[in-house]
N, C-alpha and C positions, 0 to 999 in steps of 0.2 A: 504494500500500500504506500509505505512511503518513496521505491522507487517510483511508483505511476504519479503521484503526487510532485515528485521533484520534476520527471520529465515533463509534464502537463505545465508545468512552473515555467520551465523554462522554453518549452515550445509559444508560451504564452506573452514572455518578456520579449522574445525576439519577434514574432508576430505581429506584437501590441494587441492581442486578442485580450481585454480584463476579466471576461467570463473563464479562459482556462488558468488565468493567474490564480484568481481566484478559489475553482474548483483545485488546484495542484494545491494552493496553502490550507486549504480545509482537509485532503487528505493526510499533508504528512503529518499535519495537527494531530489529525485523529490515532493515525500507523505512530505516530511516536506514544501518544496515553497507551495505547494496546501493548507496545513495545515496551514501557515501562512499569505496566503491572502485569505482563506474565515477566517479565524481569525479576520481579520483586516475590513470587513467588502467590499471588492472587490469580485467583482462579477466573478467566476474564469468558464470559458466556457458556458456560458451565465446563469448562477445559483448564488444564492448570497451562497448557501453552499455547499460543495463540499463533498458527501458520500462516 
């Protein structure tokens, strides 16, 4: 999630598209919280790791 999120990011920066900047900063947002609590060892959507 957070790669699709970085590349959307940056297909977005060079495009000037703000709807992909956008959408690519709300995922790595998101793929990093996910990333940080099956990290931490919380069980993130009934899984203790999050693929």
């Amino acid at each position: 999630m957070i790669v699709i999120g970085l590349i959307l990011l940056i297909i977005g920066i060079l495009a000037g598209i703000s709807l992909l900047t956008t959408i690519g900063g709300i995922l790595i947002a998101v793929g990093a919280v996910l990333w940080i609590l099956g990290a931490t060892g919380r069980a993130v959507g009934g899984r203790k790791h999050y693929f």
